[in-house]
Structure formats: C-alpha cells, structure tokens
C-alpha atoms as a printed R data frame, in Angstrom:
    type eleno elety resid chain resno       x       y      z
1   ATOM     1    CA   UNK     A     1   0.000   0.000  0.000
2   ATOM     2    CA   UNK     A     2   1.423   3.326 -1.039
3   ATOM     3    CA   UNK     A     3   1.885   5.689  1.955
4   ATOM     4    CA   UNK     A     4   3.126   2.871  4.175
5   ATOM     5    CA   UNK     A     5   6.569   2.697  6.324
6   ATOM     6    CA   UNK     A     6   8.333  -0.034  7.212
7   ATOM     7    CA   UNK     A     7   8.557  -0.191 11.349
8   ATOM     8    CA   UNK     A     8   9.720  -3.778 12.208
9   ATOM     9    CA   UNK     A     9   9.395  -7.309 10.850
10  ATOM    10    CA   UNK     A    10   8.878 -10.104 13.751
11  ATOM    11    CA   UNK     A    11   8.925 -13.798 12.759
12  ATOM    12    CA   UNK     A    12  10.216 -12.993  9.051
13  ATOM    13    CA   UNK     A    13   7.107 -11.018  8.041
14  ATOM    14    CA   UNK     A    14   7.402  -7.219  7.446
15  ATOM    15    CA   UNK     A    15   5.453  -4.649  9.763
16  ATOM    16    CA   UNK     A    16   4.551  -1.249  7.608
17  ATOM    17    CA   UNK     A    17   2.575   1.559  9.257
18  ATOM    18    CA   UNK     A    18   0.398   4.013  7.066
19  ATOM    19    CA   UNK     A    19   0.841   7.133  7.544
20  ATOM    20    CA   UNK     A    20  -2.369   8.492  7.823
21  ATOM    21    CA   UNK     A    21  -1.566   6.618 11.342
22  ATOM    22    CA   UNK     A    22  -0.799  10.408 12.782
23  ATOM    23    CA   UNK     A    23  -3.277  11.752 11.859
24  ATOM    24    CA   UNK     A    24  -5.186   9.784 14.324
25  ATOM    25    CA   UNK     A    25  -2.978  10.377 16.574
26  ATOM    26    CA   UNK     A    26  -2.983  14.302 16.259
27  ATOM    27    CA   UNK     A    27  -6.850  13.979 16.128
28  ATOM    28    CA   UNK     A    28  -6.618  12.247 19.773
29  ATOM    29    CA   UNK     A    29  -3.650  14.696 21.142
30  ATOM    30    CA   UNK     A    30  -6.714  17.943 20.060
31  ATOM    31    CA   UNK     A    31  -9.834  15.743 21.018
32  ATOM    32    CA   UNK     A    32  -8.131  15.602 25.238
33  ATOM    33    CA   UNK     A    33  -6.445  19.022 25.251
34  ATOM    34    CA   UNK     A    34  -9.361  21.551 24.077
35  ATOM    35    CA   UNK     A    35 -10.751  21.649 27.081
36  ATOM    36    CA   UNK     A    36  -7.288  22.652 28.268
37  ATOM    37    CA   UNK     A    37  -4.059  20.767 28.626
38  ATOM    38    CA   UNK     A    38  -4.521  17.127 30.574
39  ATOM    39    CA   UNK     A    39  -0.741  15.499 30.046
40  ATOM    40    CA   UNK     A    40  -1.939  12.329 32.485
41  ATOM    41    CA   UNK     A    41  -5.251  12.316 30.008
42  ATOM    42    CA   UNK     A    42  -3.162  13.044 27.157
43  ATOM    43    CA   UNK     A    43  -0.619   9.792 27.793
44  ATOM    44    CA   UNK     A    44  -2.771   7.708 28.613
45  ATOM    45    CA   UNK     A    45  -5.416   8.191 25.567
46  ATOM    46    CA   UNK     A    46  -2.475   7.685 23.306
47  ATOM    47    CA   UNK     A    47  -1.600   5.005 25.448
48  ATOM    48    CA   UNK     A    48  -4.575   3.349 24.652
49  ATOM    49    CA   UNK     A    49  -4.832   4.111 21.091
50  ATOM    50    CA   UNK     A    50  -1.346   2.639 20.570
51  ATOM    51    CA   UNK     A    51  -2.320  -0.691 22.502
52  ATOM    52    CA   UNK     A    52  -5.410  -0.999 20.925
53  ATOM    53    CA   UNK     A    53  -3.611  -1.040 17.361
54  ATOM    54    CA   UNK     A    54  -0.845  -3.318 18.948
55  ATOM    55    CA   UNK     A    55  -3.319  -5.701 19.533
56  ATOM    56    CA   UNK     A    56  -4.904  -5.473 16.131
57  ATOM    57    CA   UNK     A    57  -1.112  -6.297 14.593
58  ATOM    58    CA   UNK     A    58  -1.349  -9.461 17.265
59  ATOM    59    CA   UNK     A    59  -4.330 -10.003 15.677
60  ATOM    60    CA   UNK     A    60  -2.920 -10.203 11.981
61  ATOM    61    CA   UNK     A    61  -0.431 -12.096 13.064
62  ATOM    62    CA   UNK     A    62  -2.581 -14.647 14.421
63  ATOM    63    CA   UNK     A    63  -3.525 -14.665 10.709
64  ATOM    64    CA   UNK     A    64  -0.264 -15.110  9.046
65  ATOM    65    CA   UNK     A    65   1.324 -17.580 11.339
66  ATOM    66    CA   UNK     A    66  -1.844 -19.717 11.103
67  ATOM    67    CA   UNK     A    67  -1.325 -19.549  7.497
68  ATOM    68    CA   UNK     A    68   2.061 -20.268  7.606
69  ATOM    69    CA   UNK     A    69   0.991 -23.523  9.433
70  ATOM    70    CA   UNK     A    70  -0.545 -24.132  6.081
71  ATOM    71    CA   UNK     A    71   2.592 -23.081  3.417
72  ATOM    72    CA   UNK     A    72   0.855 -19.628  2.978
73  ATOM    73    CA   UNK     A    73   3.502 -16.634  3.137
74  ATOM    74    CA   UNK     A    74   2.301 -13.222  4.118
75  ATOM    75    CA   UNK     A    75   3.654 -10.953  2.481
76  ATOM    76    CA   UNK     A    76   3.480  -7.991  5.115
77  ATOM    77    CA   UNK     A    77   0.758  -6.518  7.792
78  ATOM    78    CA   UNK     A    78   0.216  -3.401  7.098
79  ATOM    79    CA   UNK     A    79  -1.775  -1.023 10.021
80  ATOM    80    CA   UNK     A    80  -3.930   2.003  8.831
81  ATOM    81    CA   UNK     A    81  -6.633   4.272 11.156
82  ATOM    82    CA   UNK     A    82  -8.839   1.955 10.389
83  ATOM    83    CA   UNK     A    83  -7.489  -1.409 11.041
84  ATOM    84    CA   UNK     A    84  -4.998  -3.901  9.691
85  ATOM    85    CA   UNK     A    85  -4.332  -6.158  7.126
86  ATOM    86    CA   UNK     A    86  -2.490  -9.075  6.955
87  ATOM    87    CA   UNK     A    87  -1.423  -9.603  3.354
88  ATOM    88    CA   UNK     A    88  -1.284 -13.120  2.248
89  ATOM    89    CA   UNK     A    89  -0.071 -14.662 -0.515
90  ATOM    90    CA   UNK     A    90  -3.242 -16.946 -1.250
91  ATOM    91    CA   UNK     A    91  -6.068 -17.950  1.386
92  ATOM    92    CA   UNK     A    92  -5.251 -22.041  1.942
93  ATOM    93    CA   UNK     A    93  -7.920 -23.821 -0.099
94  ATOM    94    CA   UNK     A    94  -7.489 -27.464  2.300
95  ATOM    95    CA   UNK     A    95 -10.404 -28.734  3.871
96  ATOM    96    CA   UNK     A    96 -10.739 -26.504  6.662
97  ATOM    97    CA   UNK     A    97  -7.854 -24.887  6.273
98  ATOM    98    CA   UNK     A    98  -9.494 -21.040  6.136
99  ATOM    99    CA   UNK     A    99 -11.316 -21.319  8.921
100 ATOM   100    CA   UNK     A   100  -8.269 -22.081 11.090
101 ATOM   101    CA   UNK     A   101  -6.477 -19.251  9.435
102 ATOM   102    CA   UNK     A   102  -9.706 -16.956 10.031
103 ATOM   103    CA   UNK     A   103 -10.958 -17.746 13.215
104 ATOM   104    CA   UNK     A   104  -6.763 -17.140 14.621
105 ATOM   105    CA   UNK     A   105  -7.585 -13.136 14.456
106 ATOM   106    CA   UNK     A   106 -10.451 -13.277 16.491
107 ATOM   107    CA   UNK     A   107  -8.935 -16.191 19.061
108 ATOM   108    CA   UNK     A   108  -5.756 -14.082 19.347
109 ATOM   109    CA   UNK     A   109  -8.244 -10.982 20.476
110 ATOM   110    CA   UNK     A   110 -10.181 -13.292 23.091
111 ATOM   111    CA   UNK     A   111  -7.103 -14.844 24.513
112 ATOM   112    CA   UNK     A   112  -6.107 -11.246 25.293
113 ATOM   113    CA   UNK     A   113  -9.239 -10.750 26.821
114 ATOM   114    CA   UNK     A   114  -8.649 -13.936 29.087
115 ATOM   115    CA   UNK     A   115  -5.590 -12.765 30.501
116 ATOM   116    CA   UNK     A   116  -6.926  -9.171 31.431
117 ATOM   117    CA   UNK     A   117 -10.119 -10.359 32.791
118 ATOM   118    CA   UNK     A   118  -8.183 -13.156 34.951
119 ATOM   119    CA   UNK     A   119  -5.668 -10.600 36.132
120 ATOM   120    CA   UNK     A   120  -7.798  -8.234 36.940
121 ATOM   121    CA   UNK     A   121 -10.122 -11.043 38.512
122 ATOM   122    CA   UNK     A   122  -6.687 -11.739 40.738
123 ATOM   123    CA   UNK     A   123  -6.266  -8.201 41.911
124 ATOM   124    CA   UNK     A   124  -9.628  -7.387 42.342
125 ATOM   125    CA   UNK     A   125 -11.011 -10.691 43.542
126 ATOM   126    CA   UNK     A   126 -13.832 -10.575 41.456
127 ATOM   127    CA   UNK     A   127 -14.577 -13.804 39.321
128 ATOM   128    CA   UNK     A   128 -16.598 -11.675 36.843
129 ATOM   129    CA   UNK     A   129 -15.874  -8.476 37.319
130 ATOM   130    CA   UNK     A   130 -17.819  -7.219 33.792
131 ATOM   131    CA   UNK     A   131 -20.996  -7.622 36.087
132 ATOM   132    CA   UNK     A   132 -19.683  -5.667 39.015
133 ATOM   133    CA   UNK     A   133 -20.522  -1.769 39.383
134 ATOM   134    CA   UNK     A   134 -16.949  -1.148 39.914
135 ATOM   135    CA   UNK     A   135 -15.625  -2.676 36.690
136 ATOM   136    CA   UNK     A   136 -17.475   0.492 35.221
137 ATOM   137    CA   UNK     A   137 -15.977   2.994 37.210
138 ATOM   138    CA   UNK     A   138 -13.212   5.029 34.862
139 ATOM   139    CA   UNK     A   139 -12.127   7.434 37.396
140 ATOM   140    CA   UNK     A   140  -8.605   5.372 38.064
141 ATOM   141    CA   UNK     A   141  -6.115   5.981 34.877
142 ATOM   142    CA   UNK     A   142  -4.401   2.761 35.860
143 ATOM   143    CA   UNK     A   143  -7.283   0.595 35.868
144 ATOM   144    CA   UNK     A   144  -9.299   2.531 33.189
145 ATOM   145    CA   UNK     A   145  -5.992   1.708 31.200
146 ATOM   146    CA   UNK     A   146  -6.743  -2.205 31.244
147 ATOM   147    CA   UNK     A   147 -10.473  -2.207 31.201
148 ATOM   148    CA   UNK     A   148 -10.881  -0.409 27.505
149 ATOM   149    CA   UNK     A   149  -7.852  -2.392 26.488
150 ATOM   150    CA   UNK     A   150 -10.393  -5.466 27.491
151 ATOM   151    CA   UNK     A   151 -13.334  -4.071 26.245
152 ATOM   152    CA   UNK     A   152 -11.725  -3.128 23.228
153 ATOM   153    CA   UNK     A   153 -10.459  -6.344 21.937
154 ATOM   154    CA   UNK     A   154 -13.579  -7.995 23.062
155 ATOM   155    CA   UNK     A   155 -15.188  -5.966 20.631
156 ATOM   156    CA   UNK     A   156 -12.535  -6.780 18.127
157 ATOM   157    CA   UNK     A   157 -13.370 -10.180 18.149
158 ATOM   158    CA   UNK     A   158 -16.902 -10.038 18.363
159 ATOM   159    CA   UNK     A   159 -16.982  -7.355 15.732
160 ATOM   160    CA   UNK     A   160 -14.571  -9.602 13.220
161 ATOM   161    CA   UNK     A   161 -16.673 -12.975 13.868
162 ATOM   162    CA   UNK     A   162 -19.617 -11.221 11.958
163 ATOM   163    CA   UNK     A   163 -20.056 -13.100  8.691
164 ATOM   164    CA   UNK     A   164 -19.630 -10.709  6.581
165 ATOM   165    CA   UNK     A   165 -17.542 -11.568  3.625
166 ATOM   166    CA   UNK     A   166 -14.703 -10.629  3.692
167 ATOM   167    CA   UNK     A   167 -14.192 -10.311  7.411
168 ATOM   168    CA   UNK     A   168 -13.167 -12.887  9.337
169 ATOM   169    CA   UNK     A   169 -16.753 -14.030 10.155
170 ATOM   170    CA   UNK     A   170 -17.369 -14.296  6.553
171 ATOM   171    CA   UNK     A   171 -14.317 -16.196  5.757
172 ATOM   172    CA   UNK     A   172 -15.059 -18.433  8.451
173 ATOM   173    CA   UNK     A   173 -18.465 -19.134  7.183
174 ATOM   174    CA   UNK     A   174 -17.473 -19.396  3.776
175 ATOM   175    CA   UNK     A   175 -14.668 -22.552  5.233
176 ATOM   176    CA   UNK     A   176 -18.025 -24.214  7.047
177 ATOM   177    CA   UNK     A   177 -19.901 -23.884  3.542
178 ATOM   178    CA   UNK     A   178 -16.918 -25.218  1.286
179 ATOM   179    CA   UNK     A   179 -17.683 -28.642  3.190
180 ATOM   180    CA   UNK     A   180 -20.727 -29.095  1.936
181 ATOM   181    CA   UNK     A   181 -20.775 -27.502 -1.444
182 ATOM   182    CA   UNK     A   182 -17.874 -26.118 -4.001
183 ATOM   183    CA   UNK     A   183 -16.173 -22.873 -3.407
184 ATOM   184    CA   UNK     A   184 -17.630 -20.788 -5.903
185 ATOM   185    CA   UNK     A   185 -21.489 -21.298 -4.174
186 ATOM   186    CA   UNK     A   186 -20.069 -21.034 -0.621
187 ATOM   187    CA   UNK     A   187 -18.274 -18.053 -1.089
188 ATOM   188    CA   UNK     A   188 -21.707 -16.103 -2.994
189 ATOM   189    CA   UNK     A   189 -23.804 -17.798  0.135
190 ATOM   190    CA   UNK     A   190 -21.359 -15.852  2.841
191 ATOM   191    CA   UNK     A   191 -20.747 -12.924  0.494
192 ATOM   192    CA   UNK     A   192 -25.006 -12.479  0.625
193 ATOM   193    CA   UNK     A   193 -25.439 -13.373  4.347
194 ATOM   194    CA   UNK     A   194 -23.309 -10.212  4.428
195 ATOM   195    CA   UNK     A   195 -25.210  -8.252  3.084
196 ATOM   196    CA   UNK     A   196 -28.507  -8.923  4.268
C-alpha cells in the first residue's frame, strides 16, 4: 500500500505503518487538550490508542502464522486508522484450512481478553468483574488503562466474527460452507449473508 513505512518485521514477516496513522494520533492529542491541557489524560489516551492497534497487529499475526501452518507466506501486515491487514499470498484452499487461518484473528483478540479479565479477577477478587458496578468505574487511569484495552479487543473479536464476507466471520463461514458444497457457491452464500 502506497503511503506505508516499514517499522519492524517479527517472525520474518514485514510490519509497515500508514501514515495516515498520525493523523489519528494528532486527532486524539486535540480531542483531550481543548478543554485545556490534561498530560496524564493526554498519555494515557495515546496510550490506549497505541495498545489498541498493537493488539490489532497481534491479531494479523494470528492470521499469518496460522497460514504459515498451512505453506501460505504473508507478504506484510500493514496497520492504517482503520485497522490492519495481513497480506497473504493466497487464502489455503485445504479442507478446513481457512477457517483455522480466520478464526486465529479473532482467538488471538479473546485470549487477550482472558488474561486481562483473569488478572484483573486476581487483583480485584472478582470472578466476573464485567458484572460488578466497579468494573465500570473510569475514574482510576491505571485501571481505566486495562479495562478499555479489554473491552476493546472484546469488541474486536466479536466485531470480526460477523459473517460478513470478507471479514473474518465471513471467511469463516465461507470454510463451514466449502464442506458441503464447491467454493464458488459457498463463497456467494457468505458474500449475501453479508449483506442482508
């Protein structure tokens, strides 16, 4: 993708950043400071921002390593305002071989998820703490820091396992289809249920 900058490349596969990236950063940096300048509320929203989009590139690379399970090279993960995208060569046409490599985005996201929730389970003693009045609270930056960092990739997986084709959801759905019919009808099947 033109615009894009090479920052890293972990486990052989290129990391490249757009750079539109700042600009959501410089919207975030205006959005806390115009009611006057907040540093604490300033860090920690770009904090946030910057975690949320490191766990989107964990989520691509859940992606390309399941592919690479499969012989399928990625060619690079590139991150943009709006998401990532983890470029592969080909999607693995096996038997059940996309749905692994789909549903590895989305598993990355909940695993995340796991750990928060049981860590802050630990330090809070509360088994489910999304049902407790004080798991809502947002006036402490530390713990505020941790809960939308849950919350958000929560919604990350949730939001990718909607089959919608392409997403993730749709991909996966198009995998489940492929067993029972040829590609070509499964993928128009999950490419409608998006749709409607």
């Amino acid at each position: 993708m033109k615009g894009s900058f090479h920052i890293a490349t972990v486990s052989g596969i290129p990391v490249k950043i757009h750079w539109s990236f700042g600009l959501l950063l410089l919207w975030v940096a205006y959005e806390t400071s115009k009611d006057g300048f907040q540093p604490v509320l300033l860090l920690l929203s770009i904090a946030i921002v910057l975690s949320v989009f490191f766990c989107v590139i964990l989520h691509e690379f859940g992606h390309a390593l399941a592919a690479r399970k499969f012989g399928v090279k990625t060619f690079d993960i590139i991150m943009t305002p709006i998401g990532g995208i983890a470029r592969l060569e080909r999607m693995p046409e096996g038997r059940g071989q996309e749905f692994w490599v789909a549903i590895a985005g989305p598993v990355v996201n909940f695993l995340i998820v796991g750990v928060i929730w049981l860590s802050y389970a630990l330090f809070k003693g509360e088994v489910f703490p999304l049902f407790s009045s004080s798991f809502w609270n947002f006036d402490q930056e530390a713990t505020s820091y941790f809960k939308i960092i849950l919350l958000a990739n929560g919604y990350l997986g949730t939001f990718n396992l909607l089959p919608a084709f392409p997403m993730d959801g749709g991909r996966i759905l198009r995998s489940l289809l492929s067993l029972r019919m040829d590609r070509a009808k499964a993928t128009q099947i999950a490419s409608y249920a998006g749709q409607g």
